[in-house]
C-alpha positions as a Python dict, from the first residue, in 0.01 Angstrom:
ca = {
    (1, 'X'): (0, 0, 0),
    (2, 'X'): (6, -286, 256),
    (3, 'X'): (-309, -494, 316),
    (4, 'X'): (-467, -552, 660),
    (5, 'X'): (-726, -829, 741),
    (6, 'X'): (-907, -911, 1081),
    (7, 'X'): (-827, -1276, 1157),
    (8, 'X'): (-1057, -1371, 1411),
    (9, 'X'): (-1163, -1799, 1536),
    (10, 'X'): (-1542, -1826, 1669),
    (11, 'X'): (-1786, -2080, 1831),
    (12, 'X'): (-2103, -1967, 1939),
    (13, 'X'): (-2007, -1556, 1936),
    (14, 'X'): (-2407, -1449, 1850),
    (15, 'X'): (-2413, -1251, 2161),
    (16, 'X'): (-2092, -1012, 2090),
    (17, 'X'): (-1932, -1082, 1676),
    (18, 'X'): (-2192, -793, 1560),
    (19, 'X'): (-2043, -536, 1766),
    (20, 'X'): (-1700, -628, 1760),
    (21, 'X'): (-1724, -644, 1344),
    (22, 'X'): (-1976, -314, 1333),
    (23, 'X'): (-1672, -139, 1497),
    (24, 'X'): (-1409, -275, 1348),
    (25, 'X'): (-1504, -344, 965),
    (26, 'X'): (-1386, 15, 867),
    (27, 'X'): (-1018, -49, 964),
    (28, 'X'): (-931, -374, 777),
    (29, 'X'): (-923, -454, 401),
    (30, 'X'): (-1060, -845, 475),
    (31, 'X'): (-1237, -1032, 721),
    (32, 'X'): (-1127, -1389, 764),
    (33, 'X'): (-1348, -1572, 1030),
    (34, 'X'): (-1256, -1951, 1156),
    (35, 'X'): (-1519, -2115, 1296),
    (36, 'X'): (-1500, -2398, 1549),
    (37, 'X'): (-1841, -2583, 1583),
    (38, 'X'): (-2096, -2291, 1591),
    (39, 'X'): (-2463, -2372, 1652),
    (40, 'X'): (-2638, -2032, 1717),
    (41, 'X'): (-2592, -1756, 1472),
    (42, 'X'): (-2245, -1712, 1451),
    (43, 'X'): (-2211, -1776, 1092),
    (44, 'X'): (-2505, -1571, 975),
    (45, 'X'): (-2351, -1274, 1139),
    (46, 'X'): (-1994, -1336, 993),
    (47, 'X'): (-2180, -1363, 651),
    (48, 'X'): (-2349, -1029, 698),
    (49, 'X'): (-2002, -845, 710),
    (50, 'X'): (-1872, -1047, 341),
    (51, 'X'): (-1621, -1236, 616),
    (52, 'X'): (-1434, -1529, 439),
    (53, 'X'): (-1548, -1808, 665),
    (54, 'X'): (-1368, -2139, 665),
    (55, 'X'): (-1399, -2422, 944),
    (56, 'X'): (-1168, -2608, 1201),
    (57, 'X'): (-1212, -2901, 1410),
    (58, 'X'): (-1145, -2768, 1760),
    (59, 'X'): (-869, -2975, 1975),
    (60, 'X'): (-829, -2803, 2267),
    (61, 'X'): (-545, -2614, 2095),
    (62, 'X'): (-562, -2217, 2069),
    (63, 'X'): (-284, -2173, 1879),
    (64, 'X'): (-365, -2454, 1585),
    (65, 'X'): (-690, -2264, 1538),
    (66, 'X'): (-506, -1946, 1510),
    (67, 'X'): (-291, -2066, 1313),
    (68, 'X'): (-537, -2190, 1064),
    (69, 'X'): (-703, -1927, 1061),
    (70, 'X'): (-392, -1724, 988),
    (71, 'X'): (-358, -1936, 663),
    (72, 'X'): (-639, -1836, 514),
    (73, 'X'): (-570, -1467, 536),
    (74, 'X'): (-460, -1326, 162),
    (75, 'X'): (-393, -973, 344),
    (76, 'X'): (53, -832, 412),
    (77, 'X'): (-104, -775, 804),
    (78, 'X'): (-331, -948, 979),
    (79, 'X'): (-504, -816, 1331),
    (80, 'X'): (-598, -1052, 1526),
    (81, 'X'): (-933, -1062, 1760),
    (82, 'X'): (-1160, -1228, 1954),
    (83, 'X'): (-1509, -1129, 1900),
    (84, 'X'): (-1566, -1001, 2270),
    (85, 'X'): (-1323, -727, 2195),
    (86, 'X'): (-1461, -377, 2055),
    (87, 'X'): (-1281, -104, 1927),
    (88, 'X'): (-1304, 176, 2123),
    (89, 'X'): (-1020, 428, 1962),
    (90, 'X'): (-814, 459, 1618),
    (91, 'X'): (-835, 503, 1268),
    (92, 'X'): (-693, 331, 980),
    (93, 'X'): (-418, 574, 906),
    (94, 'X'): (-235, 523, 1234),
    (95, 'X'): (-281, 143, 1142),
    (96, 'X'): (-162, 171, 790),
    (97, 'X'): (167, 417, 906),
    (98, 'X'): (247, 133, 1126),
    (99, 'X'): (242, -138, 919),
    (100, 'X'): (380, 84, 593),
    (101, 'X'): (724, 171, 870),
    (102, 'X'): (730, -215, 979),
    (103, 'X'): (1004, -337, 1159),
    (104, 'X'): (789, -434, 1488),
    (105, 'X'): (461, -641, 1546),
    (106, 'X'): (168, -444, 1731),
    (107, 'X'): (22, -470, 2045),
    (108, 'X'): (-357, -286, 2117),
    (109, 'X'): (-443, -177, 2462),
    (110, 'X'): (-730, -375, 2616),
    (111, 'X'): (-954, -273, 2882),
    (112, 'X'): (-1103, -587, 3061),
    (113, 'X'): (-1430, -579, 3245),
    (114, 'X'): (-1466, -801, 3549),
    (115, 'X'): (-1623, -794, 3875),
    (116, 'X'): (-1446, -829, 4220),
    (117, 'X'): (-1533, -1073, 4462),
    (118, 'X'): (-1702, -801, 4639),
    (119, 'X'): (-1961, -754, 4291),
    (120, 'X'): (-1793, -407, 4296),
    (121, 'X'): (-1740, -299, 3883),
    (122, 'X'): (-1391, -256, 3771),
    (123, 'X'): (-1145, -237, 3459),
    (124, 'X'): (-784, -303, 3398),
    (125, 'X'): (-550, -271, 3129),
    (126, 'X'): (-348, -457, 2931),
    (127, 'X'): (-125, -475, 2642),
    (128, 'X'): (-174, -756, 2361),
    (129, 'X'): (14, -875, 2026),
    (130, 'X'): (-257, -875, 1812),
    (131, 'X'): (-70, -717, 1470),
    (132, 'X'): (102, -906, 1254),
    (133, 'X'): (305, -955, 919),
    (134, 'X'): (231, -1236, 720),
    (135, 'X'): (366, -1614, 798),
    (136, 'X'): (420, -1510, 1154),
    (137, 'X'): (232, -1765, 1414),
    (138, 'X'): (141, -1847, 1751),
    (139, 'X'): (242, -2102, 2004),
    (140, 'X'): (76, -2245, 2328),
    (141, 'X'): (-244, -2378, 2379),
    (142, 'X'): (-399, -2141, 2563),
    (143, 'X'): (-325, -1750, 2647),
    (144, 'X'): (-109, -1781, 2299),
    (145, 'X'): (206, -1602, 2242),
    (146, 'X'): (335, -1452, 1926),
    (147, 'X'): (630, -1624, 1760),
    (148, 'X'): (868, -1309, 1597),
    (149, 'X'): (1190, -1191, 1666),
    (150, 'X'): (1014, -854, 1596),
    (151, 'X'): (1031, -659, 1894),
    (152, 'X'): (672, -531, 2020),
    (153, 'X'): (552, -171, 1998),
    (154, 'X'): (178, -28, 2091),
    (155, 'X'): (-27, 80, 1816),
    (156, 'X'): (-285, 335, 1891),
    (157, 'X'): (-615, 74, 1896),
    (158, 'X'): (-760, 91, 2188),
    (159, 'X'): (-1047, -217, 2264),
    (160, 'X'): (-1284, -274, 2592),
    (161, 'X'): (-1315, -634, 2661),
    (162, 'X'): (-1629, -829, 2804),
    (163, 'X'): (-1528, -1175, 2832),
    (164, 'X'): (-1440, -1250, 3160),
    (165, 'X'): (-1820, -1125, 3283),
    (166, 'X'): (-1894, -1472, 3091),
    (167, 'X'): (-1925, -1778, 3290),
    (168, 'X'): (-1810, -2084, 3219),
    (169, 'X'): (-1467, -1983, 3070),
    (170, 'X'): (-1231, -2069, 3362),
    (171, 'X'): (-1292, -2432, 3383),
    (172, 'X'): (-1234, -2471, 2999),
    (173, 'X'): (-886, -2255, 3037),
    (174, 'X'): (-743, -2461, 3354),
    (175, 'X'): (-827, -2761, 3144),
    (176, 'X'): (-610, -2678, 2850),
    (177, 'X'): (-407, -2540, 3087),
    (178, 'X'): (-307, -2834, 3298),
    (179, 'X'): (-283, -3030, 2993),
    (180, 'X'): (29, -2805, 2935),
    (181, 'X'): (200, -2867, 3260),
    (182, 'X'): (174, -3185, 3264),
    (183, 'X'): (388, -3153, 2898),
    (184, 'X'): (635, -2854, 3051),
    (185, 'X'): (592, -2843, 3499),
    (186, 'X'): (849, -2578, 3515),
    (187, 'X'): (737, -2337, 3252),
    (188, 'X'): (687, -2048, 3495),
    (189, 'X'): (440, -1845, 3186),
    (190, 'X'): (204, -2144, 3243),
    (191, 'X'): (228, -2166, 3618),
    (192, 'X'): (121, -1825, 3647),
    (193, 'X'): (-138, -1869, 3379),
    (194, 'X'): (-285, -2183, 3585),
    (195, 'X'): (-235, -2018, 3926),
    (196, 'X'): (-424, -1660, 3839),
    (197, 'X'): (-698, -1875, 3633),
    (198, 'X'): (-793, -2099, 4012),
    (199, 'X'): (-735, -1721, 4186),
    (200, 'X'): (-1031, -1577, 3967),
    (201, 'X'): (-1163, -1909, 4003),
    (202, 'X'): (-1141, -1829, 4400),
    (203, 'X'): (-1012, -2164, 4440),
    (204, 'X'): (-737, -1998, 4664),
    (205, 'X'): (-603, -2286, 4787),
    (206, 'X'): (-525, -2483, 4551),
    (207, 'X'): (-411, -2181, 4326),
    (208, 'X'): (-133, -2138, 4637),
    (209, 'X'): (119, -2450, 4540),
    (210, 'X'): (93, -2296, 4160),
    (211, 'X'): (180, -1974, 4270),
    (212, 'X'): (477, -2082, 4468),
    (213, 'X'): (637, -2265, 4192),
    (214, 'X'): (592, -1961, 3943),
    (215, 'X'): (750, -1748, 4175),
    (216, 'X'): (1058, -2000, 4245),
    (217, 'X'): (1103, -2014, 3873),
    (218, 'X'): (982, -1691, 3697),
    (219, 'X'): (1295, -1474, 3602),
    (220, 'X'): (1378, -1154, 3810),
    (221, 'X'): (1318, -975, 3468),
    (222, 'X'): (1268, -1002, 3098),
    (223, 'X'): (916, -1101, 3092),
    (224, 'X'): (597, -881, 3069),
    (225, 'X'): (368, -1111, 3337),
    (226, 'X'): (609, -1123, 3630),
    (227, 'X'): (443, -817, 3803),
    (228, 'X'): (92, -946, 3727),
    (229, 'X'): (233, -1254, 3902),
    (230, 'X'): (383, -1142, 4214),
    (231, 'X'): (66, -912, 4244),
    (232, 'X'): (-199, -1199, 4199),
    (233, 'X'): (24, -1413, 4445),
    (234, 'X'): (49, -1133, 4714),
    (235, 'X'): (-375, -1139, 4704),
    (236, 'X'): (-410, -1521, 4675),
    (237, 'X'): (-182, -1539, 5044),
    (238, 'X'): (-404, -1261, 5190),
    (239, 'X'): (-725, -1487, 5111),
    (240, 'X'): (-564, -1767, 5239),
    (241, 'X'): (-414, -1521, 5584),
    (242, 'X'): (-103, -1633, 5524),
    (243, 'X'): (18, -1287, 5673),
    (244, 'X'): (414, -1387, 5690),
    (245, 'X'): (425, -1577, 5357),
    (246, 'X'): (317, -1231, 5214),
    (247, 'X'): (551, -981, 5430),
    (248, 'X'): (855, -1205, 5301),
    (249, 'X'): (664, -1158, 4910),
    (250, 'X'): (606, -792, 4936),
    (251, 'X'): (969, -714, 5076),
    (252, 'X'): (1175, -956, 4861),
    (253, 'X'): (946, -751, 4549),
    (254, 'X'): (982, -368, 4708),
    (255, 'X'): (1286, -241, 4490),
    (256, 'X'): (1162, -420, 4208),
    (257, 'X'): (838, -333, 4201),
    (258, 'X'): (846, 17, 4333),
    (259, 'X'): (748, 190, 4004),
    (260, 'X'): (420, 34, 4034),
    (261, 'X'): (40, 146, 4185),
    (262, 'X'): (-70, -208, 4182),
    (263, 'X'): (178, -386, 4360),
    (264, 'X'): (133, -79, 4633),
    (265, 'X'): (-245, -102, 4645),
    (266, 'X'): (-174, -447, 4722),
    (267, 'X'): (42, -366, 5017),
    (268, 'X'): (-150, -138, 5182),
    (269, 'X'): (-461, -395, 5171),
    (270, 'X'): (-232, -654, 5291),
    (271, 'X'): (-111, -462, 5585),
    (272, 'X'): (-512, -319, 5666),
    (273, 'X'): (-624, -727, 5705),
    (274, 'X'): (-338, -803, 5886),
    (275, 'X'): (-389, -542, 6098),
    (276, 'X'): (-766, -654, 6115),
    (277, 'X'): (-666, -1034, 6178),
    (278, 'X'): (-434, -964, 6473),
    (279, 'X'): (-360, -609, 6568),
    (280, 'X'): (-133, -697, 6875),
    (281, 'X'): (104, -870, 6617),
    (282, 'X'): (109, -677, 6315),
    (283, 'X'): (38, -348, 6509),
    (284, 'X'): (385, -211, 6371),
    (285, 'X'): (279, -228, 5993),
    (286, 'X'): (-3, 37, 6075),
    (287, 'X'): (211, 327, 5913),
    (288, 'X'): (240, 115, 5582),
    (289, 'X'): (-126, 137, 5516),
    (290, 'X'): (-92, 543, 5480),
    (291, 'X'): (225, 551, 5302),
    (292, 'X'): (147, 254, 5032),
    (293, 'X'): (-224, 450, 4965),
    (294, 'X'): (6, 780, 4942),
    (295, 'X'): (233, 633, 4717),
    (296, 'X'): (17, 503, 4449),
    (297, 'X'): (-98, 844, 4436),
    (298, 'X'): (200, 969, 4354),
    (299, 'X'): (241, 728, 4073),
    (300, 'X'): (-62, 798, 3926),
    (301, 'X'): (-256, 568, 3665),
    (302, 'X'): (3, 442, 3427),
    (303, 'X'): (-121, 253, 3132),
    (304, 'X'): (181, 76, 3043),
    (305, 'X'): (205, -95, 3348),
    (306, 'X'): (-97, -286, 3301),
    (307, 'X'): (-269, -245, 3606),
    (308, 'X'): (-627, -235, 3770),
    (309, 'X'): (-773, 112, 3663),
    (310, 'X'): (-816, 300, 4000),
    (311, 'X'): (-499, 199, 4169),
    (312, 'X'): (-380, 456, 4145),
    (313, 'X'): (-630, 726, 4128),
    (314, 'X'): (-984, 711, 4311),
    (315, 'X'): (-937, 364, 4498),
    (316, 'X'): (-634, 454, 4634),
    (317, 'X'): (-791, 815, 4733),
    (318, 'X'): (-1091, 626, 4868),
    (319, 'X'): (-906, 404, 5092),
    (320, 'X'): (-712, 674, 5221),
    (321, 'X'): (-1042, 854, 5336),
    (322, 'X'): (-1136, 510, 5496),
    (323, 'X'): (-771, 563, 5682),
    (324, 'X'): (-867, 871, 5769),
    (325, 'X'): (-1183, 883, 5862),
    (326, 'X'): (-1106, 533, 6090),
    (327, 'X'): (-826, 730, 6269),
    (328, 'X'): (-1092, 1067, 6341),
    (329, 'X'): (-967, 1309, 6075),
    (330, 'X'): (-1236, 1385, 5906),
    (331, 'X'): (-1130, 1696, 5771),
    (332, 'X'): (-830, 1460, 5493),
    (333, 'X'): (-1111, 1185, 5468),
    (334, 'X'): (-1367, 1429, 5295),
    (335, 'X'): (-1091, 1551, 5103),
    (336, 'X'): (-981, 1192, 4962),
    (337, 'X'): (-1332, 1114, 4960),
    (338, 'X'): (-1428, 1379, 4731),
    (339, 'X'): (-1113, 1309, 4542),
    (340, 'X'): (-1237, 1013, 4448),
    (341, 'X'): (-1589, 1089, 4420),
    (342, 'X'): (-1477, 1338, 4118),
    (343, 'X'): (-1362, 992, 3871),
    (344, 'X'): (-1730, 922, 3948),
    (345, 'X'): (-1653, 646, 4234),
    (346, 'X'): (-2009, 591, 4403),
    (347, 'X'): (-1904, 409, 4729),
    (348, 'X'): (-1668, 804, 4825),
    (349, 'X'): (-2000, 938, 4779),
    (350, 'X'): (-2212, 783, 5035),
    (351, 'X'): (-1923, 788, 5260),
    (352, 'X'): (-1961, 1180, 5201),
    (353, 'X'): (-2299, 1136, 5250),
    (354, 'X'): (-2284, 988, 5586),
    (355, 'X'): (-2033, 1204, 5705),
    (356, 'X'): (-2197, 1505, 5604),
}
């Protein structure tokens, strides 16, 4: 039977390696921890779970450390985690029949925690390489890619992720980041990297000129963080009321990105400020607003496609009962209201509130 270990690197992870390991531990054969200057109690954590700790001099270089770290592993499989990631869902036999068939590397399905520039709460999904065969590596120094000609398949691990309620992380990433550019400028995976990181940075402006050379480069297809691009690029020209800049985005994208809640969510909030910046002008895009809401409805919440949890359930149901009650039909906003009030969305219910 095929070994698994948990191949994790750490600096200062006291506030979130107990969890992640007290959920995790039961899974894995091995715990191999790299540690990259620790000076809280990182170590005395790792220790408390038998973790084979060994050390590496950090460089600015996520994929060295991984890569180390990697080495040390004695395991056929290794998993591969950061220690702000907790299992939520799966057992070790749907691990082990994946790894016993082979023949692909893993990815786990990650729910990330953040908080919109409004403070409003939300999630969204993704889907990360994070299981691996032996001697297989990483490249890049920062949001690191597999190296396999292993095509990917999900495995049925399913994590929530804290990290990005953390401060401090985004200035550290654009670093490393910009370090890369200025080795590759027209590698569009890195663009789009740099430009989201200044987005959720809110440096909107300056994320703009990054955004507009991913897009002039990224493929039309083939690679997984196109959509997230166009999507994050759509948002950054709304803060920035470039109106036209982001009609020409979202109808160049339409066919393309049809099948998908987000990139409609995003339209119908880009036609609603337009609308609100200069009604006279963009008076014409007012049926948009209904139909986009509509149509991530119809879509539905669709875990492969990586999106913002909500999209296309209760925040597109919500904003349709904003349409609605705006236009005097209060009859369909109650009813989207109370549509989304049933995922548990607070802000439907004191609309219902008020209403009633």
């Amino acid at each position: 039977m095929k070994t698994i270990g948990l191949v994790m690197i750490v600096k200062n992870e006291g506030r979130s390696l107990e969890k992640c390991l007290s959920h995790i531990r039961k899974l894995v054969d091995e715990i191999y921890i790299t540690d990259t200057g620790s000076t809280d109690d990182t170590l005395e954590i790792a220790e408390k779970y038998q973790a084979h700790v060994s050390y590496f001099e950090w460089n600015n270089d996520f994929s060295a450390a991984r890569n180390y770290a990697l080495a040390q592993s004695a395991c056929d499989w290794n998993l591969v985690l950061d220690a702000d990631e907790y299992l939520v869902s799966g057992k070790r036999k749907d691990l082990q029949r994946f790894v016993e068939k082979g023949g692909s590397v893993g990815a786990i399905q990650r729910h990330d925690s953040y908080r919109e520039a409004n403070g409003e709460f939300s999630r969204s999904c993704a889907y990360i390489t994070r299981l691996i065969p032996k001697d297989t590596w990483f490249e890049g120094r920062i949001h690191e890619q597999v190296v396999s000609p292993l095509p990917i398949a999900p495995i049925s691990l399913v994590f929530e992720h804290d990290g990005y309620l953390q401060a401090g992380k985004g200035d550290r990433n654009l670093e490393i980041l910009l370090e890369e550019l200025r080795e590759a400028p027209e590698d569009s995976y890195v663009l789009y990297q740099t430009a989201r990181t200044l987005w959720l940075m809110k440096e909107h402006a300056r994320a703009d000129g990054y955004f507009e050379e991913f897009y002039r480069l990224v493929p039309g297809s083939g690679t997984g963080y196109r959509t997230s691009g166009v999507i994050s690029y759509i948002y950054n020209l709304l803060e920035l009321k470039k109106f036209e800049k982001g009609f020409e985005i979202i109808e160049n994208e339409r066919d393309r990105l049809a099948p998908y809640a987000d990139y409609h969510f995003a339209c119908g909030t880009f036609y609603t400020q337009a609308i609100f910046s200069d009604v006279q002008r963009y008076v014409s895009y007012l049926p948009r607003i209904e139909s986009s809401y509509m149509r991530c409805l119809e879509i539905g919440e669709v875990p492969e496609h990586e999106g913002v949890y909500g999209n296309g359930s209760f925040k597109a149901a919500y904003n349709l009962g904003v349409w609605y009650e705006v236009n005097g039909d209060v009859r369909k906003a109650l009813n989207y209201y109370r549509r989304a009030q049933s995922k548990g969305y607070q802000p439907a219910k004191e609309r219902i509130r008020k209403l009633m």
